[in-house]
C-alpha positions as CSV (number, residue, x, y, z in Angstrom):
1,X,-6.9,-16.9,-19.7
2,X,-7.0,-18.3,-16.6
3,X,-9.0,-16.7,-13.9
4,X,-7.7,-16.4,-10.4
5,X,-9.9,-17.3,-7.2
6,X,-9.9,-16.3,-4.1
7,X,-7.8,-18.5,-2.1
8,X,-7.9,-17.6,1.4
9,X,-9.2,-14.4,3.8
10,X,-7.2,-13.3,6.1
11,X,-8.5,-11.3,8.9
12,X,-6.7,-7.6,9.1
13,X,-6.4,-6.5,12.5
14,X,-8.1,-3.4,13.9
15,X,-5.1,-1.7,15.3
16,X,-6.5,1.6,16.7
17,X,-10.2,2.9,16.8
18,X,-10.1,5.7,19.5
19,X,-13.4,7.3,18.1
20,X,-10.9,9.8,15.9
21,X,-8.8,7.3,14.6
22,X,-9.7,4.3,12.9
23,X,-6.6,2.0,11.4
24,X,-6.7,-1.5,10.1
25,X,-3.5,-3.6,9.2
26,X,-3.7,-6.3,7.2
27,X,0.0,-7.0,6.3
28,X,1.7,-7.8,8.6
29,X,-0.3,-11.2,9.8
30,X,0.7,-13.7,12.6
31,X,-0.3,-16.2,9.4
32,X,1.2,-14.1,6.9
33,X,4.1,-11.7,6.3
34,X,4.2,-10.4,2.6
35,X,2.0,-9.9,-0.5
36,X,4.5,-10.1,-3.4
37,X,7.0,-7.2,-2.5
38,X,4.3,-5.5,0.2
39,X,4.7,-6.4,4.1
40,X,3.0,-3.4,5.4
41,X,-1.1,-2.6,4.6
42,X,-2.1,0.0,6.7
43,X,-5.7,1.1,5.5
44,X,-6.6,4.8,7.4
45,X,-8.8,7.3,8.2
46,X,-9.3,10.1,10.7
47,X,-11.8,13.3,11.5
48,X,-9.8,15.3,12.6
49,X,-6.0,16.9,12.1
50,X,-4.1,14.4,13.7
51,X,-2.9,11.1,12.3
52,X,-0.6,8.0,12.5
53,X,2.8,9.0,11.7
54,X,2.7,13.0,12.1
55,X,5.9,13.0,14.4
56,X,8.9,12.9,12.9
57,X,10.1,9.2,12.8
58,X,12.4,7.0,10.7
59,X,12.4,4.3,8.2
60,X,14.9,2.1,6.1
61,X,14.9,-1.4,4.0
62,X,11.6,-0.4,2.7
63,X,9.8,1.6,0.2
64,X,6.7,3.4,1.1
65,X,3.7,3.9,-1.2
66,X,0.7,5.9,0.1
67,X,-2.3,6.6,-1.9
68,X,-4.3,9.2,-0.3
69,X,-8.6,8.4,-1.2
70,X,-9.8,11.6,0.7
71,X,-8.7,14.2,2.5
72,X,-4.6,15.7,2.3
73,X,-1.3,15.3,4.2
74,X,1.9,17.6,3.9
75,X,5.0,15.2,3.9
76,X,8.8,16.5,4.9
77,X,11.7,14.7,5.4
78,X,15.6,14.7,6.6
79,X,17.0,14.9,2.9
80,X,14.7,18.2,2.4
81,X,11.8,16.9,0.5
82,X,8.7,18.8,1.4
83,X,5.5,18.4,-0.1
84,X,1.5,18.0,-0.4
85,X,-0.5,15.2,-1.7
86,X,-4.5,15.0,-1.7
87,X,-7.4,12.8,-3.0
88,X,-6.3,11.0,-5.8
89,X,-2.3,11.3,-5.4
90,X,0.0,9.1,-4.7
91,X,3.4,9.4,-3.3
92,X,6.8,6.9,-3.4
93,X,9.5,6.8,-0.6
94,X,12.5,4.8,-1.3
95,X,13.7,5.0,2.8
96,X,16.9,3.0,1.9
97,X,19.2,3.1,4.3
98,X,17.5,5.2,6.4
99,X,15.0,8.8,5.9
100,X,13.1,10.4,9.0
101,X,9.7,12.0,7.8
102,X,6.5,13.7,9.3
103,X,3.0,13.2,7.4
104,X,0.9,16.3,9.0
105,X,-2.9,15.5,7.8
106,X,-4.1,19.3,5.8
107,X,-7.6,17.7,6.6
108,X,-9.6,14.6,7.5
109,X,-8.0,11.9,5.6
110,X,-8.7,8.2,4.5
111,X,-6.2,6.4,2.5
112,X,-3.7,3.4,2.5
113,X,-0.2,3.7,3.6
114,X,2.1,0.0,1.7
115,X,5.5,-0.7,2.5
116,X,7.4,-3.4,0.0
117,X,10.4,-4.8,1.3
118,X,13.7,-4.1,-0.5
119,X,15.6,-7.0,-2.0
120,X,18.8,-7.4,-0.1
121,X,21.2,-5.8,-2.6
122,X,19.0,-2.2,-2.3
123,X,18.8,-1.9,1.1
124,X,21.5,0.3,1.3
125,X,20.3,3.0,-1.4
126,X,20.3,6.3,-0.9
127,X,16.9,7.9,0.0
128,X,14.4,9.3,-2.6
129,X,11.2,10.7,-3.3
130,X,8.7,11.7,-5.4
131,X,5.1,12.8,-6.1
132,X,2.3,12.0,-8.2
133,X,-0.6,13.9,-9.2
134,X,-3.8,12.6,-9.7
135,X,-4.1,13.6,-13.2
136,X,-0.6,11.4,-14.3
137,X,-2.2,8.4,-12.6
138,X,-3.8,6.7,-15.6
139,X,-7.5,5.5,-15.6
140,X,-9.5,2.9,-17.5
141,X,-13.0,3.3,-17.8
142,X,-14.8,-0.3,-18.5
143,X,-17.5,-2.4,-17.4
144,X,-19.5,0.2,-14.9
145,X,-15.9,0.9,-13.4
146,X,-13.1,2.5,-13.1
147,X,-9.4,1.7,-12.4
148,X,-6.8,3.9,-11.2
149,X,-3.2,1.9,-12.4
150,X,-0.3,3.3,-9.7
151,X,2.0,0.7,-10.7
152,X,2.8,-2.4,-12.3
153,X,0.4,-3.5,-15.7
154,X,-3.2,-3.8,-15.6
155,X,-4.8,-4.5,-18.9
156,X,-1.8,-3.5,-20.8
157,X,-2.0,-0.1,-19.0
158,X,1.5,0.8,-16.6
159,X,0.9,2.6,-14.0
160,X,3.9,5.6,-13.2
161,X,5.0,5.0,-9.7
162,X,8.5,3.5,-10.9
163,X,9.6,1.1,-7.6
164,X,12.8,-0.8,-7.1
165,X,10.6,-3.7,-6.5
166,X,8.3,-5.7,-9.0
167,X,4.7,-4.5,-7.8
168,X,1.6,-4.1,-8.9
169,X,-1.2,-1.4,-7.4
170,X,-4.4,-0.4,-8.2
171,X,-7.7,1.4,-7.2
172,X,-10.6,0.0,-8.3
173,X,-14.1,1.7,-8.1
174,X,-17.0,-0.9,-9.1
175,X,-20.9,0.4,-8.8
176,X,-24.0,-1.8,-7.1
177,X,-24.0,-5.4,-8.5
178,X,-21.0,-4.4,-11.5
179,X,-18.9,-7.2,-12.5
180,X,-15.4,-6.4,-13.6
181,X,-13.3,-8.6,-16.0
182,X,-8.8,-7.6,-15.9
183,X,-5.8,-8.8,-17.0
184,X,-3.2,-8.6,-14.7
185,X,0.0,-10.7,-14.8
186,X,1.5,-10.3,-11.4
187,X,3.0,-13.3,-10.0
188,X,1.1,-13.0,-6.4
189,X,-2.0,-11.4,-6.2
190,X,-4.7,-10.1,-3.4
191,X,-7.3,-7.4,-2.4
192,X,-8.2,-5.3,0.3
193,X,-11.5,-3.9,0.3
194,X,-11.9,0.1,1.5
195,X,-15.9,1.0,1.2
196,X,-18.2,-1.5,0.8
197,X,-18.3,-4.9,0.2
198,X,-17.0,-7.5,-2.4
199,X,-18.6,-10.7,-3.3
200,X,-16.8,-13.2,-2.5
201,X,-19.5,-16.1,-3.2
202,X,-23.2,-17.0,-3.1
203,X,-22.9,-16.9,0.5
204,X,-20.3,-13.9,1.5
205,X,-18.6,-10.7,1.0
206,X,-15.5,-8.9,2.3
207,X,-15.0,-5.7,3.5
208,X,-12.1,-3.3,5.2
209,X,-11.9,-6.5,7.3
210,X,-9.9,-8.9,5.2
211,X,-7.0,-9.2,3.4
212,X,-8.4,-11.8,0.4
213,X,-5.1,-13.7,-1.7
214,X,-5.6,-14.8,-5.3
215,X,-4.6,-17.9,-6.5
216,X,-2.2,-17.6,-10.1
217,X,-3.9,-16.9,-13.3
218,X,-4.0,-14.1,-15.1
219,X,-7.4,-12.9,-15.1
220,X,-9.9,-11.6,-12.0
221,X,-13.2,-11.1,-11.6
222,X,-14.8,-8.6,-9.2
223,X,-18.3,-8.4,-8.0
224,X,-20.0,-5.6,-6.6
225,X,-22.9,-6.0,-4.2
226,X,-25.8,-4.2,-3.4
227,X,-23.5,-1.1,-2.8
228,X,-20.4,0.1,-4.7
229,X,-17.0,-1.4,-3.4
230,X,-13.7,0.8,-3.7
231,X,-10.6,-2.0,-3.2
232,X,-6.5,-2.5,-3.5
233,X,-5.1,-4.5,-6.2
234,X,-1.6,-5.6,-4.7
235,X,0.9,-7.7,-5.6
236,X,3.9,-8.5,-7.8
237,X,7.2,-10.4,-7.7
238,X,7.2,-12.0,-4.3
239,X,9.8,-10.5,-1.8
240,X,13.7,-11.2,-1.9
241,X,15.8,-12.5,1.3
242,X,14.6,-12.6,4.9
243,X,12.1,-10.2,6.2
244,X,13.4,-8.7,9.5
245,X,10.4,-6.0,11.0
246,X,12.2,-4.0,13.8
247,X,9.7,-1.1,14.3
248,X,9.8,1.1,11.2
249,X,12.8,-0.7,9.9
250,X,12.5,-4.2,7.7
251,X,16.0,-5.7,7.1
252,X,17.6,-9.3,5.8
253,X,19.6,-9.8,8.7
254,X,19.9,-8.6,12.5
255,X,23.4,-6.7,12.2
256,X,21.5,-4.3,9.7
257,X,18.6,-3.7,11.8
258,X,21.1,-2.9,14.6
259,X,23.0,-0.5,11.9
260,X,19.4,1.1,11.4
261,X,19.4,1.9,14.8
262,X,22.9,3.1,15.0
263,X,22.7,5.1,12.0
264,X,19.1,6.7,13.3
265,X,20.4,7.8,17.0
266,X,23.7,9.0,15.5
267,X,22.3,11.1,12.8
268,X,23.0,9.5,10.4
269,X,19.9,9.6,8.6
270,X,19.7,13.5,9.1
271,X,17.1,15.1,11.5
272,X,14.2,16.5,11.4
């Protein structure tokens, strides 16, 4: 086994705290654009009812993965999926060649939203969606913690979130001053830290403010503090082809950006 370190710490960037709203993004980064597959880390929470994204808008080139930690949001869409996720679900959006949705918060909400980029050839699929429930999200219960696998293989555990992309995802829960031994074979690795803090080393700890990368291995270690620390496991294959961000849309090449665009104002991608 060969245990991965922590590599560098990149700081996420506090893109809106308006007193209700509180959003940090750590992917995308001026010094950074992707995490294996993931370009997009949008960590969340709100008090009250409304949220980023509760307006119809579009997507496409991408897959979304949201894991809701607290609270709920209703989710509908052009191609008539309509649907309610709360603590402990997770949802999967392939946004393909283009899908306009609404997520309407049911209640205060703190979660993560993920985009992965689609490889070149399956930018052009056809939309999908699906649900899962907390309870089909397996768990393993070792070392004072618990991991939640959405997808990819931690520990020889698979996590059911099925992606067109090679990823790996997990929630980990550690309690005060736990240390946490897993296997995880993903090519690139990182975490991102949402209550607490993580030891990092004798002299530091990260929090909802960093975005920390994992040098290759197979093996990592976590390290609780004086508190517990929830985090993100996320990685996987890195990304295939050119990663074009236009807005909502992230495309290998400019002409299908522009075709986003076409495809969104003509109606392409239905309405909402």
């Amino acid at each position: 086994m060969t245990i991965r370190k922590i590599t560098t710490i990149y700081n996420a960037d506090k893109a809106v705290d308006n007193g209700d709203i509180l959003l940090w993004r750590a992917l995308p980064l001026p010094q950074r654009y992707s995490l294996g597959p993931y370009v997009f880390i949008d960590h969340y929470s709100h008090k009250g009812l409304r949220g980023i994204g509760d307006r119809p808008h579009p997507h496409a080139g991408i897959e979304v993965i949201s894991y809701i930690i607290d609270g709920g949001v209703e989710h509908r869409d052009s191609f008539g999926f309509h649907d309610t996720i709360n603590a402990g679900d997770a949802q999967w959006i392939c946004a393909g060649k283009g899908i306009i949705h609404a997520e309407k918060p049911t209640s205060p909400r703190h979660g993560l939203q993920l985009w992965t980029s689609l490889p070149p050839n399956k930018k052009m699929l056809d939309p999908s969606y699906k649900s899962y429930r907390k309870e089909s999200i397996p768990t393993i219960e070792k070392d004072n913690a618990q991991i939640r696998v959405i997808s990819g293989t931690v520990d020889g555990v698979t996590g059911p979130v099925a992606t067109v992309t090679d990823n790996t995802f997990a929630y980990v829960t550690l309690t005060t001053n736990s240390q946490l031994h897993l296997n995880i074979p993903a090519k690139e690795l990182g975490i991102y830290v949402t209550k607490g803090r993580l030891v990092v080393d004798d002299e530091r700890t990260l929090g909802v403010e960093g975005l920390a990368i994992l040098s290759d291995g197979d093996e990592v270690v976590l390290q609780a503090s004086d508190e517990a620390v929830e985090l993100a496991l996320l990685g996987g294959e890195p990304a295939e082809g050119p990663i074009l961000f236009d807005g909502p849309f992230v495309m290998d090449t400019i002409e299908r950006l522009q075709q986003a665009y076409s495809d969104y104002h003509s109606g392409k991608m239905g309405t909402l």
